[in-house]
N, CA, C and O atoms as a DFTB+ gen file, in Angstrom:
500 C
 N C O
     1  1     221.335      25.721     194.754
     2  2     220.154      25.790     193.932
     3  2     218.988      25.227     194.741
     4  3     218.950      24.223     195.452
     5  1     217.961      26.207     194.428
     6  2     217.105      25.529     195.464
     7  2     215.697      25.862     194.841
     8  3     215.300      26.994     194.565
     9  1     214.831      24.371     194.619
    10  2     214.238      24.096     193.386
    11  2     212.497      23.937     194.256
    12  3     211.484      23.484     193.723
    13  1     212.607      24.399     195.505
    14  2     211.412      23.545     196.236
    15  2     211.059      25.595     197.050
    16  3     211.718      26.588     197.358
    17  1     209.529      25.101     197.022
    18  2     209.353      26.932     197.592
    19  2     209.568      26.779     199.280
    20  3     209.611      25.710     199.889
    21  1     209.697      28.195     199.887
    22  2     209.655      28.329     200.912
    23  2     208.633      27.416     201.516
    24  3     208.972      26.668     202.434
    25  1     207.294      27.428     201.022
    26  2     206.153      26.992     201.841
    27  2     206.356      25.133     201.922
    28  3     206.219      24.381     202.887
    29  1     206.707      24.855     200.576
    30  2     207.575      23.462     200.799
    31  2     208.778      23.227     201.881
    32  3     209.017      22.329     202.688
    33  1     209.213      24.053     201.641
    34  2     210.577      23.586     202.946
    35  2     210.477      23.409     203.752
    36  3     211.135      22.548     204.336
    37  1     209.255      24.385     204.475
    38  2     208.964      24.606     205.867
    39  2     208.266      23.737     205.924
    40  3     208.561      22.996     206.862
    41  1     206.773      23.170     204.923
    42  2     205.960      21.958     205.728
    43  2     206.838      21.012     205.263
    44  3     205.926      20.607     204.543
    45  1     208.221      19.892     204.852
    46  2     208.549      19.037     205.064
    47  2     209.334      18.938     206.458
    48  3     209.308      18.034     207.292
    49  1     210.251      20.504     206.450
    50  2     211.018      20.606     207.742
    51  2     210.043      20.332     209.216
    52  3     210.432      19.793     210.252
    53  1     209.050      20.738     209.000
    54  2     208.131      20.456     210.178
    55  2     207.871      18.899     210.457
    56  3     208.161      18.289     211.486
    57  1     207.336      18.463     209.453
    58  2     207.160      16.836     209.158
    59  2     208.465      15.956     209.977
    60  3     208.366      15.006     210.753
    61  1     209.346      16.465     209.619
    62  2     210.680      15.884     210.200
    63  2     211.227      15.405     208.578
    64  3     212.281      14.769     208.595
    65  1     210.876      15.546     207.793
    66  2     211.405      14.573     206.423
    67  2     212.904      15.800     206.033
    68  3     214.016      15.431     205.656
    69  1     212.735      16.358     206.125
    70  2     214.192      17.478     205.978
    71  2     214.438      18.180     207.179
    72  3     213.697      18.802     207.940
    73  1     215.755      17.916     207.173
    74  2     216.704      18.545     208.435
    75  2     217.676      19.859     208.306
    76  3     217.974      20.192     207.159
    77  1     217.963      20.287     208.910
    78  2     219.004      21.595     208.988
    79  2     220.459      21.341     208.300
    80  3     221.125      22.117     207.615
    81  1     220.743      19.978     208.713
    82  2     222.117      19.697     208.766
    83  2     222.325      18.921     207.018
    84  3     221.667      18.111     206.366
    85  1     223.416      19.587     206.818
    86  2     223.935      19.126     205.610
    87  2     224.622      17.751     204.906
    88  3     224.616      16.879     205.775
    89  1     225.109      17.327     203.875
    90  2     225.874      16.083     204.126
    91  2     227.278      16.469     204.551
    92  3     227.964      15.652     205.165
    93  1     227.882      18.061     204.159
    94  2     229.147      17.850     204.928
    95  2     229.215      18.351     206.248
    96  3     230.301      18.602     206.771
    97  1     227.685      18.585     207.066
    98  2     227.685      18.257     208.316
    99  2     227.877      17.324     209.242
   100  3     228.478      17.394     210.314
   101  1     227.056      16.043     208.504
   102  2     227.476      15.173     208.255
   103  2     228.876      14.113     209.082
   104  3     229.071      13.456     210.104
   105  1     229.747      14.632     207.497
   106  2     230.881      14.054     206.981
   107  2     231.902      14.359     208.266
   108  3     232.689      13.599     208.830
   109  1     231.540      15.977     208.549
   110  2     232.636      16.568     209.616
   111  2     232.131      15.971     210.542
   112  3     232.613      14.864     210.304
   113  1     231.426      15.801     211.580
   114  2     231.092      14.773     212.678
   115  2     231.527      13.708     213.009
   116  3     231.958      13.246     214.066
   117  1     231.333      13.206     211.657
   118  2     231.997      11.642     211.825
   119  2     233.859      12.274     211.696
   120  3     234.555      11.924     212.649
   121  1     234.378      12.900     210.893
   122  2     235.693      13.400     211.064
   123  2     236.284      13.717     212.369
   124  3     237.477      13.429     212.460
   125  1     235.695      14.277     213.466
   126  2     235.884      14.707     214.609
   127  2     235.246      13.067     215.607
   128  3     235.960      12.694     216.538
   129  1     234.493      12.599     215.424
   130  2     234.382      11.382     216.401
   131  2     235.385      10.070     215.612
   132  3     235.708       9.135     216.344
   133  1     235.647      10.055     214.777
   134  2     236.690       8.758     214.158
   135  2     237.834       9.289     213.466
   136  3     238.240       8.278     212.893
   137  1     238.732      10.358     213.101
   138  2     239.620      10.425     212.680
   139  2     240.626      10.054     212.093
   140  3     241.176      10.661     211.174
   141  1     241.088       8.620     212.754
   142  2     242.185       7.516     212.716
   143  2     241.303       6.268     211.836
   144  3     242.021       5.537     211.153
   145  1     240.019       6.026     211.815
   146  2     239.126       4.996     211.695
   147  2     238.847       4.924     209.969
   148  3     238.640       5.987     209.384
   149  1     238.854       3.733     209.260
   150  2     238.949       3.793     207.764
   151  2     237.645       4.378     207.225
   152  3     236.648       3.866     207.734
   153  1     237.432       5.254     206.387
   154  2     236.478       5.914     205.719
   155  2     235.891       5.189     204.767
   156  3     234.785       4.653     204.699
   157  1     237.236       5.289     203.695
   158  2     236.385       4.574     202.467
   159  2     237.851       3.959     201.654
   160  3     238.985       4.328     201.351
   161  1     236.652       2.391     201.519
   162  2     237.626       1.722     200.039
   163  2     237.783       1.641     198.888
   164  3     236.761       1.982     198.291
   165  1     238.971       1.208     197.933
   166  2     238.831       1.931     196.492
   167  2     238.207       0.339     196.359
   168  3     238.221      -0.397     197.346
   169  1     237.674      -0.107     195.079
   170  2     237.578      -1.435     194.785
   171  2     238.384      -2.332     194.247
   172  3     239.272      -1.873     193.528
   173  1     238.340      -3.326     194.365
   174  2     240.247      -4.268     194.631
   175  2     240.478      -4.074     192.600
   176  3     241.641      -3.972     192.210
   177  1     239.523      -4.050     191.708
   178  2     239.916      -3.688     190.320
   179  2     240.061      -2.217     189.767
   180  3     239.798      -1.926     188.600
   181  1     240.461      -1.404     190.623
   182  2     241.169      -0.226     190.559
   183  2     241.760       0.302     189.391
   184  3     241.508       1.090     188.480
   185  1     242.751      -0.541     189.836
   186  2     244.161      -0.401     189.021
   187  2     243.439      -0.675     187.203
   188  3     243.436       0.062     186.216
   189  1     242.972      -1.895     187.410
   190  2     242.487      -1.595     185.894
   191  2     241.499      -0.875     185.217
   192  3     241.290      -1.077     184.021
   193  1     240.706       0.162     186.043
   194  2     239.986       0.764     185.756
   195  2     240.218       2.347     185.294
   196  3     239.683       3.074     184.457
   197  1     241.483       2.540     186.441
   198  2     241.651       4.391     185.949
   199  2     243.387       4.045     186.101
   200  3     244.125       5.016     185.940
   201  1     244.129       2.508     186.446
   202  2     245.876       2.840     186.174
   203  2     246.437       3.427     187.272
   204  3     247.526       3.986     187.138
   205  1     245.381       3.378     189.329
   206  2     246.210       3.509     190.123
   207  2     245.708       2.331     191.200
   208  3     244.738       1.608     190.977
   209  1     246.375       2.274     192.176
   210  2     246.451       1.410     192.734
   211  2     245.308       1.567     194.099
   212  3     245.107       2.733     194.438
   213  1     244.608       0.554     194.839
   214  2     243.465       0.589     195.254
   215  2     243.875       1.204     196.446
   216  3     245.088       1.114     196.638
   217  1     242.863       2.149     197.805
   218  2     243.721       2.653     198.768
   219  2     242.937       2.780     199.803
   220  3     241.789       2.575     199.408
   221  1     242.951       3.012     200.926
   222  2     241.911       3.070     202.143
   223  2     242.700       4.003     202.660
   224  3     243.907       4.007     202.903
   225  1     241.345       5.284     202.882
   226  2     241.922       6.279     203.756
   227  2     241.161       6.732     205.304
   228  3     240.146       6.215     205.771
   229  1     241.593       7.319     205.627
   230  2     240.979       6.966     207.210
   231  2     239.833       8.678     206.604
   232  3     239.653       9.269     205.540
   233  1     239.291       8.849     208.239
   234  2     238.507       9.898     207.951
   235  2     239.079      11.343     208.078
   236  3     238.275      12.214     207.745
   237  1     240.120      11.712     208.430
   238  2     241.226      12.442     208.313
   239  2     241.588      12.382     207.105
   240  3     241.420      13.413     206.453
   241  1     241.983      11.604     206.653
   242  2     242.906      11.603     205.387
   243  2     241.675      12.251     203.883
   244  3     241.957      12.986     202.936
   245  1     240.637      11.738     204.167
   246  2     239.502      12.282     203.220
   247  2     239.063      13.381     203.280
   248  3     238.715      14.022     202.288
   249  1     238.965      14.050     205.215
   250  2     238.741      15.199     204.745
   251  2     239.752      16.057     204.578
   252  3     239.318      17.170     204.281
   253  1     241.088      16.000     204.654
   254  2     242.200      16.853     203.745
   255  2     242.343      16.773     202.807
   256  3     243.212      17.609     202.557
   257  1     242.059      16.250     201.869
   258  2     241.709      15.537     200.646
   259  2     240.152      16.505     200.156
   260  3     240.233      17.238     199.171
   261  1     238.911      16.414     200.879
   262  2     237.901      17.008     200.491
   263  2     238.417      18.745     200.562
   264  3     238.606      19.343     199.503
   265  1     238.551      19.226     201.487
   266  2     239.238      20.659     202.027
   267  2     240.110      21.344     200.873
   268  3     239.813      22.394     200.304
   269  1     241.150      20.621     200.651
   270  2     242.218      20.962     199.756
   271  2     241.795      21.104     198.171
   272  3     242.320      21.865     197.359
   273  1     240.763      20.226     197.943
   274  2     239.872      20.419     196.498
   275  2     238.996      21.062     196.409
   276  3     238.865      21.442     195.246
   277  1     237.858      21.620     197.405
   278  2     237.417      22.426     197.689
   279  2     237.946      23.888     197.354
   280  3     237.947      24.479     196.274
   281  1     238.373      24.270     198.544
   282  2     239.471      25.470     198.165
   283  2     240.363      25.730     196.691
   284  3     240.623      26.876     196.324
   285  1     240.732      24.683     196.013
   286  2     241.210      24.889     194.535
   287  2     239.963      25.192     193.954
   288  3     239.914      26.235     193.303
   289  1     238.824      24.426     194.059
   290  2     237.647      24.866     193.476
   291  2     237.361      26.479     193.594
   292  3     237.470      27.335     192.716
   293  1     237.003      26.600     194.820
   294  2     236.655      28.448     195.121
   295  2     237.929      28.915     194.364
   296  3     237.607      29.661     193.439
   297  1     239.349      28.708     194.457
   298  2     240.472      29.486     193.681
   299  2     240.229      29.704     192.490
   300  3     240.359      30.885     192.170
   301  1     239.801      28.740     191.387
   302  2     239.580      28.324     190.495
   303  2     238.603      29.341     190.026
   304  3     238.667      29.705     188.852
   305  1     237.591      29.899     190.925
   306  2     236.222      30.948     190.385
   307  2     234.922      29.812     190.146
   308  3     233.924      30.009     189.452
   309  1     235.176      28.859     190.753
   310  2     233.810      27.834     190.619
   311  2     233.089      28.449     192.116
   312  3     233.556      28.514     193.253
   313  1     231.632      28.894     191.504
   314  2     230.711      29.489     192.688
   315  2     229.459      28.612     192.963
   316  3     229.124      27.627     192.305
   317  1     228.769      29.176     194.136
   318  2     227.481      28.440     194.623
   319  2     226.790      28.472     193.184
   320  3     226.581      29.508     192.552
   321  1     226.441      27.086     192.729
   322  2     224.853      26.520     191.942
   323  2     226.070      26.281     190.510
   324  3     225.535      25.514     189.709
   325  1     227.322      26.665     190.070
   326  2     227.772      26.243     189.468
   327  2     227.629      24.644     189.160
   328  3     226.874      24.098     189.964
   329  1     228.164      23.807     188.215
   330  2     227.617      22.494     187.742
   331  2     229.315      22.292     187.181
   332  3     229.989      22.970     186.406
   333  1     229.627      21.020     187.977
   334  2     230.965      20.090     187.609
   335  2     230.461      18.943     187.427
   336  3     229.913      18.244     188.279
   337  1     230.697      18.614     185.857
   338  2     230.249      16.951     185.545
   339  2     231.613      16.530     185.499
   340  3     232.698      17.101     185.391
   341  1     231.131      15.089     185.641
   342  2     232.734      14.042     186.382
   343  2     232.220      12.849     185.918
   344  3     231.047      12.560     185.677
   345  1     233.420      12.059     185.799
   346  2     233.311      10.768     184.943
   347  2     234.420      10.349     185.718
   348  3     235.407      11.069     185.871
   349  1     234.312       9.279     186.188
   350  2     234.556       8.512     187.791
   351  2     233.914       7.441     187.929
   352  3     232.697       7.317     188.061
   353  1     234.824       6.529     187.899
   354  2     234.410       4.650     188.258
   355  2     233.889       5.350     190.313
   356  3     234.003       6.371     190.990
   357  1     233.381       4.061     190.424
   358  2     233.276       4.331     192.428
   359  2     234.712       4.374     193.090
   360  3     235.182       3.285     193.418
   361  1     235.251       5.193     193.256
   362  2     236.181       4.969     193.485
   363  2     236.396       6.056     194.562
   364  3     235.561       6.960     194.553
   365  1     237.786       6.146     195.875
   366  2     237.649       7.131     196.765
   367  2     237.456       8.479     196.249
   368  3     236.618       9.092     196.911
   369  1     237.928       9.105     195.340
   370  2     238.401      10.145     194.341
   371  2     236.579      10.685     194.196
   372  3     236.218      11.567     194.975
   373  1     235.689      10.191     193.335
   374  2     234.667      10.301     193.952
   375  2     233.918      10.883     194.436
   376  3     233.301      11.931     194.244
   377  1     233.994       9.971     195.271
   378  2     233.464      10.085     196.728
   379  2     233.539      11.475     197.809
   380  3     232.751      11.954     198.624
   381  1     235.099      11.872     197.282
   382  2     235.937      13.140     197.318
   383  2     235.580      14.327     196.923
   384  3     235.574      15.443     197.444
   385  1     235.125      13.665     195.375
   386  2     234.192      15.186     194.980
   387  2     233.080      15.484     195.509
   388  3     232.783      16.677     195.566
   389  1     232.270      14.594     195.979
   390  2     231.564      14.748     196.127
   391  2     231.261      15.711     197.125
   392  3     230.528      16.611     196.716
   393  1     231.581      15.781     198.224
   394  2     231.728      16.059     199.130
   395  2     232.526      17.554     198.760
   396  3     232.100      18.642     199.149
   397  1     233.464      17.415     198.134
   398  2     234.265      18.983     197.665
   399  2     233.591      19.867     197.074
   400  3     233.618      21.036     197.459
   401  1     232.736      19.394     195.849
   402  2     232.022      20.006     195.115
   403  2     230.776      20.782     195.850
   404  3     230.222      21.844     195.568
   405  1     230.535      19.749     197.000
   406  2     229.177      20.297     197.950
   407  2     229.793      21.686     198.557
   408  3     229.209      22.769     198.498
   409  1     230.866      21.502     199.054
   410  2     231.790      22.573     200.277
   411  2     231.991      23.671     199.367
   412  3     231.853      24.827     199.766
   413  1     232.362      23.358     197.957
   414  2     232.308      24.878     197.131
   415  2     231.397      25.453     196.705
   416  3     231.408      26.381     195.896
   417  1     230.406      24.890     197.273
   418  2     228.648      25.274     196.902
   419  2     228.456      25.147     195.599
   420  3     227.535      25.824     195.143
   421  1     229.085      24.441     194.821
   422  2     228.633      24.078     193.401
   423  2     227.954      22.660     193.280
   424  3     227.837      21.920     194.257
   425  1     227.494      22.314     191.960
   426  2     226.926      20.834     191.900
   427  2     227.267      19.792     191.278
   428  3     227.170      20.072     190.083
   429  1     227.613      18.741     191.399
   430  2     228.074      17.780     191.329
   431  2     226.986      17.447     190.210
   432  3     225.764      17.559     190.300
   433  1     227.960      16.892     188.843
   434  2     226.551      16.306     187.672
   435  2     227.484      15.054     187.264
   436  3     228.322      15.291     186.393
   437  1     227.426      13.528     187.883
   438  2     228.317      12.447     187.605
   439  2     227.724      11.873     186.191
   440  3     226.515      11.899     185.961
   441  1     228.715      11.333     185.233
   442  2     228.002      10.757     183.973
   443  2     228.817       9.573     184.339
   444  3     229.790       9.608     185.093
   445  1     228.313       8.455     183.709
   446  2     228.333       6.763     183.794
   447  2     229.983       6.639     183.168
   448  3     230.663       7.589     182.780
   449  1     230.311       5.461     183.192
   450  2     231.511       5.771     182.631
   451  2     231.992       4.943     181.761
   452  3     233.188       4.800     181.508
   453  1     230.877       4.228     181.151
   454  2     230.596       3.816     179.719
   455  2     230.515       4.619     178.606
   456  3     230.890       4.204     177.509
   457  1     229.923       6.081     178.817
   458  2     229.554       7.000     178.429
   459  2     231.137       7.615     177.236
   460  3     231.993       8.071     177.994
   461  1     231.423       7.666     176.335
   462  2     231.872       8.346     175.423
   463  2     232.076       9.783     174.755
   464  3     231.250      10.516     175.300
   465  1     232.680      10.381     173.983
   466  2     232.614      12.014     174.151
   467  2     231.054      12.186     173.207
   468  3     230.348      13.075     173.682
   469  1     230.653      11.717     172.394
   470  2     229.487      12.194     171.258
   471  2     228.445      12.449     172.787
   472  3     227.910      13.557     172.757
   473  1     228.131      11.696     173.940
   474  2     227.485      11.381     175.069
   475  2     228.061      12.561     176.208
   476  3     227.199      13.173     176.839
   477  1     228.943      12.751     176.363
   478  2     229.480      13.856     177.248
   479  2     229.358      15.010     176.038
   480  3     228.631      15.846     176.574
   481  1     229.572      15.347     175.132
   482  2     229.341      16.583     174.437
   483  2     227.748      16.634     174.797
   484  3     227.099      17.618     175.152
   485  1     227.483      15.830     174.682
   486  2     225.422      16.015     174.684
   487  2     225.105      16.909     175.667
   488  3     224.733      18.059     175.436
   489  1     225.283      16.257     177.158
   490  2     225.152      16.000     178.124
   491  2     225.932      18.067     178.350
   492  3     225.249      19.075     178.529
   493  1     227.435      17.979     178.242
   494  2     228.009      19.238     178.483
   495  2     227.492      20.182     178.021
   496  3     227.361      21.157     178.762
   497  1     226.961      20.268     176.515
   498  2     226.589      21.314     175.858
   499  2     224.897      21.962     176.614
   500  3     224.351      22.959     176.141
């Protein structure tokens, strides 16, 4: 989705304030220069928040993890500018979509997670 005109794109891209490269341009870079190297942590109250246990995965391990959800996404019939809302403490999982949801060219819409169904019906409908 793309909410800004041509003539905008081009005078920020000139400016230097917007770049070519994406966030899972990004993400893959750092995947290919650190591989083995820890990505991201869950937070040590995990377990009582969603009932699994806290985990550190390297940058390999996230992006098979991003890739593999991705691709269920496109399987699934979720297309570019589509909208996936998610209700998600900070947690790696996440972080995951985030990044997945970008790769299936759809959009990521996170709600708080205080938030209740009368609040997610709002919000969904």
């Amino acid at each position: 989705m793309i909410l800004a005109s041509q003539e905008m794109i081009k005078e920020w891209t000139e400016k230097g304030a917007w770049g070519k490269k994406t966030l899972i341009d990004y993400f893959k870079e750092n995947v290919s220069k650190y591989p083995d190297e820890i990505c991201i942590v869950d937070p040590y109250d995990k377990e009582e928040l969603v009932g699994l246990k806290p985990e550190r995965l390297t940058y390999r391990e996230l992006d098979k993890a991003v890739d593999a959800t991705a691709e269920g996404f496109v399987k699934m019939g979720i297309q570019k500018d589509d909208i996936i809302v998610v209700q998600l403490p900070n947690c790696w999982e996440l972080a995951m979509l985030y990044l997945a949801i970008t790769r299936a060219g759809a959009l990521i819409s996170p709600l708080p997670m205080q938030w209740r169904a009368s609040e997610f019906e709002y919000i969904a409908d």
